[in-house]
KOLGUDREN-623547 format. One record per atom (N, C-alpha, C): z, x, y; atom name; residue number from 1. Coordinates in Angstrom, 1 decimal. Last residue first. Layout:
<torlums>
{w:Z u:X v:Y atomo:CA num:NUM}
...
</torlums>
This chain:
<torlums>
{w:52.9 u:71.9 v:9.6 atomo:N num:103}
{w:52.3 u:73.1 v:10.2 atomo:CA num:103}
{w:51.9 u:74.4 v:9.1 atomo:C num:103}
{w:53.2 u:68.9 v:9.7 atomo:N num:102}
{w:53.3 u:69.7 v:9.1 atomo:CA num:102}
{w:52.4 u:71.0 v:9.7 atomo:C num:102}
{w:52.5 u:65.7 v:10.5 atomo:N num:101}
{w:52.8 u:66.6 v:11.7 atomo:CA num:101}
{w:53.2 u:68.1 v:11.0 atomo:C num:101}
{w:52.8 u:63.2 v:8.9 atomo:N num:100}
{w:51.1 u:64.0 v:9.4 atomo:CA num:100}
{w:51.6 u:65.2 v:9.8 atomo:C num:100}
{w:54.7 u:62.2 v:8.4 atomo:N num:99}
{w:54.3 u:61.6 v:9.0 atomo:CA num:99}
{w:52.8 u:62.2 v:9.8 atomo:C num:99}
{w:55.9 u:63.9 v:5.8 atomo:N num:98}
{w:55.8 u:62.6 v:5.6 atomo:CA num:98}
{w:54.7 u:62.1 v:7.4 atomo:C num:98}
{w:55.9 u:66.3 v:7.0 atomo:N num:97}
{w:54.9 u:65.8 v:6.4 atomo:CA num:97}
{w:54.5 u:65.1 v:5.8 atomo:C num:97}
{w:58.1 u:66.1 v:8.8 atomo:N num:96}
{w:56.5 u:66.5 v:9.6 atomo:CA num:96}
{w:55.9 u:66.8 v:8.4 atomo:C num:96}
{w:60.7 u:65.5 v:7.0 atomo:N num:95}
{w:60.5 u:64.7 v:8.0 atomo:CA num:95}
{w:58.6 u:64.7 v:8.4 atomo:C num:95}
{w:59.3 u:67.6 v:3.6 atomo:N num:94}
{w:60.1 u:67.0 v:5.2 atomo:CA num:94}
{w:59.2 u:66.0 v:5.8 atomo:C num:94}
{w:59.5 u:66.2 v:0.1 atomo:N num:93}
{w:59.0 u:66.6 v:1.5 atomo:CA num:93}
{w:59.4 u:66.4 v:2.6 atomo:C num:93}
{w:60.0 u:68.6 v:-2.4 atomo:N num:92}
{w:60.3 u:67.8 v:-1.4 atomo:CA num:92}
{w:60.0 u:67.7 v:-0.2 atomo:C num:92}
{w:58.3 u:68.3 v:-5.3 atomo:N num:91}
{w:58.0 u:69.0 v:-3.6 atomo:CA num:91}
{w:58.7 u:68.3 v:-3.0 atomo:C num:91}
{w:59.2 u:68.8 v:-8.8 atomo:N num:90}
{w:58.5 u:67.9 v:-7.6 atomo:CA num:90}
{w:58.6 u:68.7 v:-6.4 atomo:C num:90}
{w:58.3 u:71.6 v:-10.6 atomo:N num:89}
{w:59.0 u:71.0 v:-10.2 atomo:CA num:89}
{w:58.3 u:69.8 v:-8.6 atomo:C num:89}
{w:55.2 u:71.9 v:-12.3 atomo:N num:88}
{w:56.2 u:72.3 v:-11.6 atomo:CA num:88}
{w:57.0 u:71.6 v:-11.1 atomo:C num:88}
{w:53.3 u:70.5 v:-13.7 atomo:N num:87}
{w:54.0 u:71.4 v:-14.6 atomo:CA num:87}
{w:55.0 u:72.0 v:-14.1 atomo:C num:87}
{w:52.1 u:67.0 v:-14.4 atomo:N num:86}
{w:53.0 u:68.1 v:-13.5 atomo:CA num:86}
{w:53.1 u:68.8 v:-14.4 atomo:C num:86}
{w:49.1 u:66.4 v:-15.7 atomo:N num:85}
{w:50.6 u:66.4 v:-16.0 atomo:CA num:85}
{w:51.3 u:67.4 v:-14.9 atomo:C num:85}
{w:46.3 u:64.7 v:-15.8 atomo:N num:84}
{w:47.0 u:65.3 v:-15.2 atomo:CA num:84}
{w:48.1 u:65.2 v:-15.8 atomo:C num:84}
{w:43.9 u:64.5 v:-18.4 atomo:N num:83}
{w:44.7 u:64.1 v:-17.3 atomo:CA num:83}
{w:45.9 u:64.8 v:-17.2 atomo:C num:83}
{w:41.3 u:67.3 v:-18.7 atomo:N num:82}
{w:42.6 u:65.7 v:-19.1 atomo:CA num:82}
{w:43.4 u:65.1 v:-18.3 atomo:C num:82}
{w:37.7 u:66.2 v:-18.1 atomo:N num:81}
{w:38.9 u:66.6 v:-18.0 atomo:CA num:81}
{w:40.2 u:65.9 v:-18.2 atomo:C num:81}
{w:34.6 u:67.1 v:-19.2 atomo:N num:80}
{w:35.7 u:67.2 v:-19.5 atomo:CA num:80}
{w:36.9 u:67.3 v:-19.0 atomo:C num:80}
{w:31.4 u:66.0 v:-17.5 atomo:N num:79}
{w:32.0 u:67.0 v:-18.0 atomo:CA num:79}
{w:33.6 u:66.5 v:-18.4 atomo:C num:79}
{w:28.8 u:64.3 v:-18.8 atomo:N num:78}
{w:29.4 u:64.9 v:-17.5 atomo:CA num:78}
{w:30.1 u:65.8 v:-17.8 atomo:C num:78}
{w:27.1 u:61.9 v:-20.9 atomo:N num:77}
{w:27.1 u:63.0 v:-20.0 atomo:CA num:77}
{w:27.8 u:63.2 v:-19.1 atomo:C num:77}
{w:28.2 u:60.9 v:-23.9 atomo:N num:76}
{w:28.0 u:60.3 v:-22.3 atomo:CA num:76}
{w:27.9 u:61.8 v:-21.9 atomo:C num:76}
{w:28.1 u:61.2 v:-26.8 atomo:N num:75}
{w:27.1 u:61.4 v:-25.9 atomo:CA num:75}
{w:27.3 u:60.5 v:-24.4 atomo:C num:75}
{w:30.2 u:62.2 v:-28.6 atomo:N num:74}
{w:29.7 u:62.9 v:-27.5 atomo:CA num:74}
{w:28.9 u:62.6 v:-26.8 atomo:C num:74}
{w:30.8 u:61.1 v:-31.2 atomo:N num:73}
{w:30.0 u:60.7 v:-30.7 atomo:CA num:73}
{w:29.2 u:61.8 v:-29.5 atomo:C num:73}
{w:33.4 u:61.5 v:-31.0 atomo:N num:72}
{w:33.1 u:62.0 v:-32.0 atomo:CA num:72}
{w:31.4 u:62.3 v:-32.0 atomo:C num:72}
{w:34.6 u:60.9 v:-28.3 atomo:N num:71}
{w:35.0 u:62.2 v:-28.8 atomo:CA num:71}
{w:33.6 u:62.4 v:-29.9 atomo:C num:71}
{w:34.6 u:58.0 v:-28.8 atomo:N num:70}
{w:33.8 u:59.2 v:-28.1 atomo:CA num:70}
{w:33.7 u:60.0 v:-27.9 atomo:C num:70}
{w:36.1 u:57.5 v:-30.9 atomo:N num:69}
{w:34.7 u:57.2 v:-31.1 atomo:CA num:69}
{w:33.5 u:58.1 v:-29.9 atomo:C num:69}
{w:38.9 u:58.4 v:-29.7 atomo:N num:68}
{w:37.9 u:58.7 v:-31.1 atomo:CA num:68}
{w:35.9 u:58.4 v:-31.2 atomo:C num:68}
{w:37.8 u:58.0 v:-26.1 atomo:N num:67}
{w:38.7 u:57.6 v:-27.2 atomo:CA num:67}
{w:38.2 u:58.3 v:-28.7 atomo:C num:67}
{w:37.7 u:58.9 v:-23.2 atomo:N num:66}
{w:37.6 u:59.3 v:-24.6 atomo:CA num:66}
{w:38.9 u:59.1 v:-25.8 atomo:C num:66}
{w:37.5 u:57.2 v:-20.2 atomo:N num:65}
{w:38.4 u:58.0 v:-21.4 atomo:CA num:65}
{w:37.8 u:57.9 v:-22.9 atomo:C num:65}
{w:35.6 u:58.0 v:-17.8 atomo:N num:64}
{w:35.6 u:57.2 v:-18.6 atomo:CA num:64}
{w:36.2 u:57.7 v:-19.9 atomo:C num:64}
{w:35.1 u:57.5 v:-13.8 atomo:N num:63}
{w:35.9 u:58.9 v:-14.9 atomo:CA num:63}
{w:35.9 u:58.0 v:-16.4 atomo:C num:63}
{w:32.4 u:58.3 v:-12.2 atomo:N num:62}
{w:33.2 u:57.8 v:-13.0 atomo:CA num:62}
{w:33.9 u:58.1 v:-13.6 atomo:C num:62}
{w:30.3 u:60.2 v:-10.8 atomo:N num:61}
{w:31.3 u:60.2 v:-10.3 atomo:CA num:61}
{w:32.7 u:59.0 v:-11.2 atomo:C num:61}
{w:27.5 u:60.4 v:-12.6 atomo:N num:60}
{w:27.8 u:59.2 v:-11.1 atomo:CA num:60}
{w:28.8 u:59.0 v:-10.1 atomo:C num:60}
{w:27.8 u:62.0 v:-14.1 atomo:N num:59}
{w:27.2 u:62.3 v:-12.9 atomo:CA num:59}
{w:27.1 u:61.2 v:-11.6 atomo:C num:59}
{w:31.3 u:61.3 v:-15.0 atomo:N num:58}
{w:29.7 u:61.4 v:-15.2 atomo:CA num:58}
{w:29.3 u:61.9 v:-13.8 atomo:C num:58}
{w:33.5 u:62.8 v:-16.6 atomo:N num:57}
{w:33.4 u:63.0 v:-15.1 atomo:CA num:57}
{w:32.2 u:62.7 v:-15.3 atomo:C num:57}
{w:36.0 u:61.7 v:-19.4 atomo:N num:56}
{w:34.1 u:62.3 v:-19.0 atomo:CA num:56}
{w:34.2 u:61.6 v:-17.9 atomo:C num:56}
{w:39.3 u:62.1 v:-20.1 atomo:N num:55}
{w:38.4 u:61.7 v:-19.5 atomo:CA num:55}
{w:36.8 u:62.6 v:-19.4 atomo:C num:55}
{w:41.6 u:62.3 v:-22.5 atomo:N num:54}
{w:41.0 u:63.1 v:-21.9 atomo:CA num:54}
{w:40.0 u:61.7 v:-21.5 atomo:C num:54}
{w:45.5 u:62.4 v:-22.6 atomo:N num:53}
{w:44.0 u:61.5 v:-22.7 atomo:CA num:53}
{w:43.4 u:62.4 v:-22.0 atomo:C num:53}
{w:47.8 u:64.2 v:-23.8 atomo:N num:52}
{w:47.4 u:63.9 v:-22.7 atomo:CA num:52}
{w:46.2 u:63.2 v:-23.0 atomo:C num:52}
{w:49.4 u:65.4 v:-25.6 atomo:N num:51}
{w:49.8 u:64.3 v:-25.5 atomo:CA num:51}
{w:49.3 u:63.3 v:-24.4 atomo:C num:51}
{w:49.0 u:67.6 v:-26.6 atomo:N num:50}
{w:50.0 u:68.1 v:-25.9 atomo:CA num:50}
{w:50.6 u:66.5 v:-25.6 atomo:C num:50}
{w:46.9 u:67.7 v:-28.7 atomo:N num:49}
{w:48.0 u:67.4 v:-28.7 atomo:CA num:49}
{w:49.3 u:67.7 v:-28.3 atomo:C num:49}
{w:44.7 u:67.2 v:-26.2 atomo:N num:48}
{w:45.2 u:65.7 v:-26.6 atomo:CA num:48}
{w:46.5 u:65.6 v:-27.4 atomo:C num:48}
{w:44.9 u:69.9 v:-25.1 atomo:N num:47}
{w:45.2 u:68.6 v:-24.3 atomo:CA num:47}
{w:45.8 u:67.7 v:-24.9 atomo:C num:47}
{w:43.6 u:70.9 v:-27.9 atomo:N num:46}
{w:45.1 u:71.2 v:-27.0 atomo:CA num:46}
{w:45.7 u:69.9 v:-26.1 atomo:C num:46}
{w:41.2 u:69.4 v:-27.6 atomo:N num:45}
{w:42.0 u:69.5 v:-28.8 atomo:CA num:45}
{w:43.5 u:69.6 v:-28.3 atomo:C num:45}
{w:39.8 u:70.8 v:-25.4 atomo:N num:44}
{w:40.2 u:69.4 v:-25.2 atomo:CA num:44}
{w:41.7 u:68.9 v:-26.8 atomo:C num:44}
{w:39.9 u:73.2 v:-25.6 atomo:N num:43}
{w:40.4 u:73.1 v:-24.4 atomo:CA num:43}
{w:41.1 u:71.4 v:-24.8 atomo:C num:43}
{w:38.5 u:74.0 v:-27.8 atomo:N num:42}
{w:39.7 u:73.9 v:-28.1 atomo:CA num:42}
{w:40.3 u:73.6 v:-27.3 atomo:C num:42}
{w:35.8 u:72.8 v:-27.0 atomo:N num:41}
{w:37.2 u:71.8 v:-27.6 atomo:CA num:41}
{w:37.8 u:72.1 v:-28.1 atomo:C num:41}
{w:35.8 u:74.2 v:-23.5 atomo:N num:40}
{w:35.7 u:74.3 v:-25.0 atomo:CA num:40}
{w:36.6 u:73.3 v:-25.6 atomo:C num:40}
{w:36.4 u:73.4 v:-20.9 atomo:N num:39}
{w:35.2 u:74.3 v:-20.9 atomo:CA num:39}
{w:34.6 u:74.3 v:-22.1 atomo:C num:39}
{w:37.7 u:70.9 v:-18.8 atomo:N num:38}
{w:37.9 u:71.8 v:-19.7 atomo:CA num:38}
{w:36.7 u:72.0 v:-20.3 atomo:C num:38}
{w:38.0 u:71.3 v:-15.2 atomo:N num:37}
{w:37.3 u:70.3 v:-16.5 atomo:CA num:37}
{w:37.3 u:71.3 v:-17.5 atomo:C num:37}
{w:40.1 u:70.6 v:-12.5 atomo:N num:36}
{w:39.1 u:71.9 v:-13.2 atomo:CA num:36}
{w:38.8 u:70.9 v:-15.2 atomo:C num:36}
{w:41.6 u:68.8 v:-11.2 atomo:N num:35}
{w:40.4 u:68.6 v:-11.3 atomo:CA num:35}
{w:39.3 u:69.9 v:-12.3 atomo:C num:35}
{w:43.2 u:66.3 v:-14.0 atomo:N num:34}
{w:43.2 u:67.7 v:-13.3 atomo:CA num:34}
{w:41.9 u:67.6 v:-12.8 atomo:C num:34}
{w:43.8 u:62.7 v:-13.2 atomo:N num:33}
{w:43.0 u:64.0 v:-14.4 atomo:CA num:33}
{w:42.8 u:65.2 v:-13.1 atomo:C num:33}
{w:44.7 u:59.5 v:-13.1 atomo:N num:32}
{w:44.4 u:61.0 v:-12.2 atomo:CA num:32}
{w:44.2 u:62.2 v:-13.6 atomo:C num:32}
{w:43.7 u:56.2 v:-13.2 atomo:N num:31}
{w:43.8 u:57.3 v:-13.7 atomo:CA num:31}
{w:43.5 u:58.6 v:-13.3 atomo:C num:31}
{w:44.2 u:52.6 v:-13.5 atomo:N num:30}
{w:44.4 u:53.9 v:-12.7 atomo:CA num:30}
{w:44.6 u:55.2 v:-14.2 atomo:C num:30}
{w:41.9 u:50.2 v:-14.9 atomo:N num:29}
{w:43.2 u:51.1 v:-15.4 atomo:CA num:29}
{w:43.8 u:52.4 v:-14.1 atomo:C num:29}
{w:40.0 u:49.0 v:-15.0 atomo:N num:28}
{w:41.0 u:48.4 v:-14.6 atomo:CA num:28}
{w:42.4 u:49.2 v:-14.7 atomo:C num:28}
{w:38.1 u:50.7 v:-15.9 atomo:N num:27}
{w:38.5 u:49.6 v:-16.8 atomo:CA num:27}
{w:39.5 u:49.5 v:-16.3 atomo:C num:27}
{w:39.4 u:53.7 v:-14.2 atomo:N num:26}
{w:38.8 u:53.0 v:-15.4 atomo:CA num:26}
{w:39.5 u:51.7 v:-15.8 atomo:C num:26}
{w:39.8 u:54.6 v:-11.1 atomo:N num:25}
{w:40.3 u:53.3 v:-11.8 atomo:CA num:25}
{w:39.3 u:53.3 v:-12.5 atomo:C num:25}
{w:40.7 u:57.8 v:-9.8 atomo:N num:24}
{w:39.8 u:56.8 v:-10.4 atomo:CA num:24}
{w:40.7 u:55.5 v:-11.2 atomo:C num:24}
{w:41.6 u:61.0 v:-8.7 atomo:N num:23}
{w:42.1 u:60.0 v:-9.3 atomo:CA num:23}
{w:41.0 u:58.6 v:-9.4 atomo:C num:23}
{w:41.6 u:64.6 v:-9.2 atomo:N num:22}
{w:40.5 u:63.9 v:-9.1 atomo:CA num:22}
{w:41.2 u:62.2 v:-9.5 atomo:C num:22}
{w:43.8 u:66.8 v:-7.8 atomo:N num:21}
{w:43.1 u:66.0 v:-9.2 atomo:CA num:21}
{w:42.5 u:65.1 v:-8.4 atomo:C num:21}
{w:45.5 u:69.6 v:-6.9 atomo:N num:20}
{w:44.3 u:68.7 v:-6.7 atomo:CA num:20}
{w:43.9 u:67.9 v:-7.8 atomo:C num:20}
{w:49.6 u:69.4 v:-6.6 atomo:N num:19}
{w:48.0 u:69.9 v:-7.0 atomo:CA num:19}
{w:46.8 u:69.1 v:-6.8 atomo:C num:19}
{w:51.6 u:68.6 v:-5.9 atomo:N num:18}
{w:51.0 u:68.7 v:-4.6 atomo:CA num:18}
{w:49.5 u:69.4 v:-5.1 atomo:C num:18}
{w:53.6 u:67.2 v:-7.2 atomo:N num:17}
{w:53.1 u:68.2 v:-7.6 atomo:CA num:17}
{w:52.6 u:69.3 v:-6.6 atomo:C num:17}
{w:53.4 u:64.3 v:-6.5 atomo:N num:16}
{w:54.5 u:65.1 v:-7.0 atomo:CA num:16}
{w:55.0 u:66.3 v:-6.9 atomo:C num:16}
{w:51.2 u:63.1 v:-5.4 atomo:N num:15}
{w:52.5 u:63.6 v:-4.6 atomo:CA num:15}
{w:53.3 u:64.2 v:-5.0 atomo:C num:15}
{w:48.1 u:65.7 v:-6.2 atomo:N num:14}
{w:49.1 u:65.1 v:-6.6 atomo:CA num:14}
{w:50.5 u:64.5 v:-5.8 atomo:C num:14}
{w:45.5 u:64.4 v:-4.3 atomo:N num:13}
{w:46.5 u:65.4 v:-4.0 atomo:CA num:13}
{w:47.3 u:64.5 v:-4.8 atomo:C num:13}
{w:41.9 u:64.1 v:-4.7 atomo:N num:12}
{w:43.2 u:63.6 v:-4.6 atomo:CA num:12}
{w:44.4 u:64.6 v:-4.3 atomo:C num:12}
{w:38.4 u:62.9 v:-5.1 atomo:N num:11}
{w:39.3 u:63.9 v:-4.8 atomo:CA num:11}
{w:41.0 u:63.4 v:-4.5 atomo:C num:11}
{w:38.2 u:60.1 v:-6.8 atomo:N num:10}
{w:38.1 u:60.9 v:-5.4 atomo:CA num:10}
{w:39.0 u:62.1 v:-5.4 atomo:C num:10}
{w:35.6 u:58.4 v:-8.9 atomo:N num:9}
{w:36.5 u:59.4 v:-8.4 atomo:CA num:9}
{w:36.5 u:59.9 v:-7.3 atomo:C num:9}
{w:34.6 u:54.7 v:-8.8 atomo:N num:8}
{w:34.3 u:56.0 v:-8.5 atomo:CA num:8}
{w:36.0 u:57.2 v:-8.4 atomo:C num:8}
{w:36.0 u:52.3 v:-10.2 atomo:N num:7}
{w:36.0 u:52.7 v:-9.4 atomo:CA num:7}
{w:35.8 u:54.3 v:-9.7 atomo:C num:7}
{w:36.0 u:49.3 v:-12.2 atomo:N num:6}
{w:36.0 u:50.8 v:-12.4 atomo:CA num:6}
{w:35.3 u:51.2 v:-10.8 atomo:C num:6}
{w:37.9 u:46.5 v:-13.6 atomo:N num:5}
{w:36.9 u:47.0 v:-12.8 atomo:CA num:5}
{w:37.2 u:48.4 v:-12.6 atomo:C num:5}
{w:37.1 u:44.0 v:-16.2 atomo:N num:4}
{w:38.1 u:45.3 v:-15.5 atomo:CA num:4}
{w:36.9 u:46.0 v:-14.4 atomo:C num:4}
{w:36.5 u:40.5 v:-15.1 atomo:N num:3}
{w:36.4 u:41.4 v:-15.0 atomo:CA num:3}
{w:37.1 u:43.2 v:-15.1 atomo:C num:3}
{w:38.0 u:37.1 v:-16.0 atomo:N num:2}
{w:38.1 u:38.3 v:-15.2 atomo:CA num:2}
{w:37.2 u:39.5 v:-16.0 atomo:C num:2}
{w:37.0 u:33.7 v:-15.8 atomo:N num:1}
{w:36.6 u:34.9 v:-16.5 atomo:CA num:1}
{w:37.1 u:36.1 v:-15.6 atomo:C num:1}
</torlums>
């Protein structure tokens, strides 16, 4: 019998990007989501048809995707955010930040 398994959110650093998101493993799934949580569902509407999944941040720290039925439903408690998309070009990075030593 296997299990999916779900892991608490942690603060994060995009590597691409170098923005903050919040990354988590739902249901066995990895998944990074911006960390500012959207406020209105016009916030979330946009998101989704930008093409992005949205996640509920519970109070326990879980990130849990909203699918139709939970969207429609609304009742898990936390707050709203989509997942991450770069919007700027990648960061290349030097020698002294690949190895800690950046100034």
């Amino acid at each position: 019998m296997s299990y999916l398994i779900s892991k608490t959110a942690a603060e994060t650093t995009c590597p691409r990007c170098r923005r903050q998101t919040l990354s988590a493993i739902e249901e066995g799934i990895p998944c990074r989501v911006d960390r500012a949580p959207l406020t209105t569902p016009a916030a979330e509407i946009t998101a989704l048809l930008d093409g992005r999944h949205t996640f509920v941040l519970t109070p326990r720290g879980y990130l849990i995707h909203r699918d139709a039925g939970r969207i429609a439903g609304n009742t898990i408690p936390g707050t709203i955010h989509a997942e991450h998309q770069c919007t700027t070009k990648a960061h290349q990075l030097t020698i002294d930040e690949m190895i800690g030593q950046a100034k």
